[in-house]
Each structure stands twice: as structure tokens, then as C-alpha cells.
KEFI-35132 format. One record per residue (C-alpha): y, x negated, z. Coordinates in steps of 0.05 Angstrom, whole numbers, plus 5000, padded with zeros to 4 digits. Example, Ala and Ser with C-alpha at 12.3 -4.5 7.8 and 13.67 -1.06 7.14 Angstrom:
BEGIN
491047545156 497947275143 
# end
This chain:
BEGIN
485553044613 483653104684 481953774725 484253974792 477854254826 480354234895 484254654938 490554284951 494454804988 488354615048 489253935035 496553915043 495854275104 491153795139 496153195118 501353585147 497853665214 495752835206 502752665194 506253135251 500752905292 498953655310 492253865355 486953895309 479853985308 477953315265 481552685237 483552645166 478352465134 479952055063 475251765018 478251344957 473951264898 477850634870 471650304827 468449604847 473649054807 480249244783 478949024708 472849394699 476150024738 482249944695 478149764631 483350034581 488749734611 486349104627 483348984551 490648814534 491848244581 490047504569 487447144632 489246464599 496446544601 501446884632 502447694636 508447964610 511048694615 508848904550 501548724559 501149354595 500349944545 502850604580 497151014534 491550574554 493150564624 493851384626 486851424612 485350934663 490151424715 485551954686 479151694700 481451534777 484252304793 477552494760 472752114807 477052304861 476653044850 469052984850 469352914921 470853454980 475152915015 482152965034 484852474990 489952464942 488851904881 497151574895 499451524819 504551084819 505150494758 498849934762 497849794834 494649114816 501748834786 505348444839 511648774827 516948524879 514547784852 514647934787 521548274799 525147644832 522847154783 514947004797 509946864731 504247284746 497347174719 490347564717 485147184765 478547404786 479647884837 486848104818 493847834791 497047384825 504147074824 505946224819 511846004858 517345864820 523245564867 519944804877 526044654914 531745044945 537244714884 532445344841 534545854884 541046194861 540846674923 541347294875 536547764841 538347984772 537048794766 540648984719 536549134641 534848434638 529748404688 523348624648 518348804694 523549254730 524949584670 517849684659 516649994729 521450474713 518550514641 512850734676 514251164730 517851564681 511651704634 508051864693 512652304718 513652744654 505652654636 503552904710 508753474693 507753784768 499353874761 498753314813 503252954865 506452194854 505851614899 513451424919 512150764892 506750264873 505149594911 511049374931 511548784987 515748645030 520248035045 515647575082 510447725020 515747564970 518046885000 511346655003 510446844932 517146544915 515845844962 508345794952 503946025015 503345265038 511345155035 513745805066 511645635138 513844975129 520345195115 521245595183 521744905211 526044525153 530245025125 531445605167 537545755152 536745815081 529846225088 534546685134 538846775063 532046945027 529947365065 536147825071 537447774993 530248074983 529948585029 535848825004 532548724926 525849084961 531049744985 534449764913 528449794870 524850244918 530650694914 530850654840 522350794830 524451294879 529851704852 525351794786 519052044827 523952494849 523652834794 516152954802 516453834791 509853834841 511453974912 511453394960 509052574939 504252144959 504251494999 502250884954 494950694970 493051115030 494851854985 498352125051 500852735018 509352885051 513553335041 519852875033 518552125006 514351685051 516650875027 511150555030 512549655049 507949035077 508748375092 501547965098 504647375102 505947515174 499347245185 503146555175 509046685224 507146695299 510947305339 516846865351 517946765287 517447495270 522847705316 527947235291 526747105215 523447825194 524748345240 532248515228 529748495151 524348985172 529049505214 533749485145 528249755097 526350235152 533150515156 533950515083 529351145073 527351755114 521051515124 516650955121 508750775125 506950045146 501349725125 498249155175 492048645180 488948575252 492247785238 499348115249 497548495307 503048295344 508248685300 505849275336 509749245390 516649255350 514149765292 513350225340 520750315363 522350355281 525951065275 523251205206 516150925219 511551575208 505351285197 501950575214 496250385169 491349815202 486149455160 479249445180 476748735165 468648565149 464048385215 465447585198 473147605198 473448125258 476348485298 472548995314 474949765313 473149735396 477149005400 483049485365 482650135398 487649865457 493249715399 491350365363 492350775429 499250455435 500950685357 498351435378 502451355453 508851185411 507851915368 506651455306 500351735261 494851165247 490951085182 484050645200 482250385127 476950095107 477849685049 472549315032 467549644982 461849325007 462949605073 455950015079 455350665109 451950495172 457750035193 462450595169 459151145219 458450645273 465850495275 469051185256 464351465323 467950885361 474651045332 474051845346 470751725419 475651295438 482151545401 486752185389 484252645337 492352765330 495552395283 488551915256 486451925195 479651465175 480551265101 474650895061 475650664991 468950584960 465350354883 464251044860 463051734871 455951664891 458151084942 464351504965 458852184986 454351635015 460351435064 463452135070 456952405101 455851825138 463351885171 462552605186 455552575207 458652005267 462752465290 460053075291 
# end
């Protein structure tokens, strides 16, 4: 059983501030204890599932992975940061692949999904949703259980991982094919892509109408623990890294605009690769909050090379999340680019967010982010 040691009512009023992009005296400042490898931080959950063959829905054991939920709101309550743990069902699943038809399997680092249209006579241009989709009914399998076990001590995510359209092609092509079928099949990809953003707005809806239910006041964004009053739908699409900006506008975009209109209100999550995006999310009516990924040093670019992209998030009233994913990201690089981010940027509306190994690591880069900008 895990215990709330923090003062959430403070909390939830800094995240308000963040999200209404009010005056305020400091970004948001979120630290993410999310452990170093996703078996070993999920260690009960993952001793059910077999990396040398595929996973199936009932590999995951709600019981086991409650513990593992547990264990997560614990280290995260260890810490005076103003993060909220997102509880949604496993983040690690690929859920819209696994949803339209994907086998997934455990690698190294994470699961993955295999392509399973090898040509375009596979695709039947409909997604089955109904009680014979198994790893939809075990979403909602679990976001009920976590719904009634949280039983209003601690806010839900609106939904797990769920990608968007450009993701789940990819997934559903292979990443080699998908590009290559901008060029050979365009019209059909068109069809694809429609059929699952509209699959993307229906099971979001459906994860969401059961978080609904959540008796604690408010929910929290899935991955960055934005706490909101109403639901915030979380979506991303990394495979815009393989579509140049032309492509963007005329195979994703109008997919895009439908998913944002489908809810209230929406938080995107982008790669420095898909800058370009920018300059449409930002006219998104529903868009609240755009999340950018800080990459490593090697992969670049920097926070500085960014700041002229971030300023035009903050110019367009949007809040920005500056995350820094990766775990081995140490705490000198940490201060150096939260000073550049807080000389250079908006205090309204920012919010620096570092997911670290453990709680030791996560007080390591806490200080060190405060200590840069004070």
C-alpha cells in the first residue's frame, strides 16, 4: 500500500498556474523516478512474460502489476518534486498496435510490435473493437482495477501510451515500408490513416470514460503527470521523423486536427526530428500543452539550438514541458541546460521534467535543476 506524504492541494496549484500559463515565480519543476529498465522496474509484472514468444493479454497479471504501480507512487512521493506518478495500465505495452492487429514481443529495452499487413490485399480497412479484440478488452480490464483500487487517494493518467496514426502505420507497414508507401500507395495510406485515427479517438474515449470515474479530483496526463482539472488526451506520432513537412501537411495533419477536436484538450508529445510540426500544432484549438524531448549531446539539438521553437510554443499561449528522458542524463548537463532554458524562456507556462534511475538519482538532479536557476 502506498502513502501520500505530499501536499497535493500545492501541487495542484502550481500545475494549474503551468497549465494556464499564469505569472509565476519558477517553472514547474518535475522529477520522475521511473527506475533504470522497464523489466527490472516492473519486476512483478514482467516475471510473467516470455521474451521467446509472443505477449498475449493475459501475460499481464493485474495483482502483480499493482505492486509494481505501488512501488512507482512510492519512489515518487519520496521526493519534494511536483510530479504526479500518471497511473494509467502498463505504459510499456504498445497498445494502439496491439489494438489494430500488431504481435507484440518483449525486447531488450521495451516491447515492441511486428508488422503484420505484408501487402495491402491484408488490410481489410477496419478495426475490430468490439469484445473480440483482446488487448482492448484488457486496457479496459485494467483501467477499471485501477480505477476502483486507487479509489480517489491519487489521481489517473487519462490514458496509457497511446500513439498516434503515423506511429501505428509504421507499426502496421514496418518502419522501412511506411515511407515507401507515401510514394507507391498514397492513396491507400490516406485510407489508413483516417481508419486509425478514428480507432485512436474511440479507444481513447472508451479508456477515457472509465478514468472518469476516478472519485479523486482532476487526472493526470500520461507520462509527463500534468495534473488538469478536466481530461488532458494525451497522442504522438514519432514516425514523423520519417515524413518530411510536406508530407505532414497532406497525409497526417487533417488526421491530427481530428484527434484534437475529439477531446477538450490535448498534450503533444514531439522529438527535436519533427520540429517542423510546430508550426501547425500551434494553431490546434485543444492543444494545451506541447511536450519536446530533450535528446543526449550526440543526437542534438541543443536546448539553446531549441529555444527559438520553444519561444514560438510560449508566443502561441501553448504551455511547454522540456523532458529529459534519458536516465543517464547527469546532473551537470541537467543544470547547464535548465539555466539555458529559464534565461532564455517564459517562466509562464514551462515546466522542466527529468525522469531519473531512482530516488537518490532523482535528489541528485532536483538540486542540481534548482540550484541552475536560482
Amino acid at each position: 500500500m502506498f502513502e501520500v506524504k505530499r501536499n497535493f492541494e500545492e501541487i495542484i496549484k502550481r500545475h494549474q498556474e503551468f497549465i494556464s500559463c499564469r505569472d509565476v515565480k519558477s517553472p514547474l519543476f518535475c522529477v520522475n523516478v521511473a527506475g533504470r529498465n522497464y523489466a527490472k522496474a516492473y519486476a512483478n509484472t514482467f516475471k510473467n512474460i516470455k521474451s521467446n514468444r509472443e505477449v498475449l493479454p493475459d501475460d499481464i497479471a493485474m495483482d502483480d502489476f499493482i505492486k509494481d504501480v505501488e512501488t512507482f507512487i512510492c519512489w515518487n512521493e519520496e521526493l519534494d518534486s511536483d510530479f504526479f506518478y500518471p497511473v494509467a495500465p502498463y505504459l510499456f505495452i504498445p497498445w494502439m498496435e496491439a489494438i489494430i492487429g500488431c504481435p507484440i514481443f518483449a525486447g531488450r529495452d521495451s516491447f515492441y510490435a511486428e508488422p503484420f499487413i505484408k501487402d495491402w490485399s491484408l488490410f481489410s480497412g477496419k478495426v475490430d473493437l468490439s469484445n473480440n479484440n483482446k488487448w482492448l478488452c484488457k486496457l479496459i480490464e485494467m483501467t477499471s482495477i485501477l480505477a476502483v483500487y486507487l479509489d480517489g487517494r491519487y489521481p489517473m493518467a487519462s490514458s496509457t501510451h497511446l500513439r498516434g496514426p503515423a506511429d501505428m502505420m509504421a507499426a502496421a507497414l514496418g518502419q522501412k515500408e511506411f515511407p515507401l508507401e507515401l510514394y507507391d500507395n498514397p492513396d491507400k495510406l490516406k485510407k489508413m490513416c483516417t481508419l486509425f485515427s478514428e480507432t485512436f479517438v474511440n479507444v481513447a474515449r472508451t479508456v477515457n470514460n472509465i478514468v472518469k470515474k476516478s472519485k479523486f479530483k482532476g487526472y493526470t496526463s500520461n507520462l509527463f503527470g500534468i495534473w488538469t482539472e478536466g481530461i488532458c488526451q494525451f497522442f504522438q506520432d514519432d514516425a514523423l521523423a520519417f515524413l518530411s513537412p510536406k508530407f505532414y501537411k497532406e497525409l497526417i495533419l487533417e488526421s491530427h486536427i481530428l484527434i484534437d477536436n475529439s477531446f477538450s484538450s490535448t498534450l503533444y508529445h514531439l522529438h527535436p526530428v519533427s520540429i517542423f510540426a510546430i508550426d501547425e500544432l500551434i494553431k490546434f484549438k485543444n492543444l494545451k500543452i506541447i511536450e519536446v524531448n530533450i535528446e543526449p549531446e550526440a543526437i542534438g539539438p541543443s536546448t539553446q539550438e531549441l529555444i527559438p521553437h520553444i519561444k514560438k510554443i510560449q508566443d502561441s499561449g501553448k504551455a511547454v514541458i522540456l523532458c529529459f528522458t534519458d536516465i543517464d542524463f547527469t546532473p551537470d548537463f541537467i543544470a547547464k541546460e535548465t539555466e539555458t532554458a529559464c534565461k532564455n524562456l517564459s517562466y509562464k507556462g514551462l515546466c522542466i521534467n527529468v525522469v531519473t534511475a531512482d530516488v537518490k538519482d532523482g535528489e541528485k538532479k532536483m538540486e542540481a535543476m534548482k540550484e541552475s536557476f536560482n
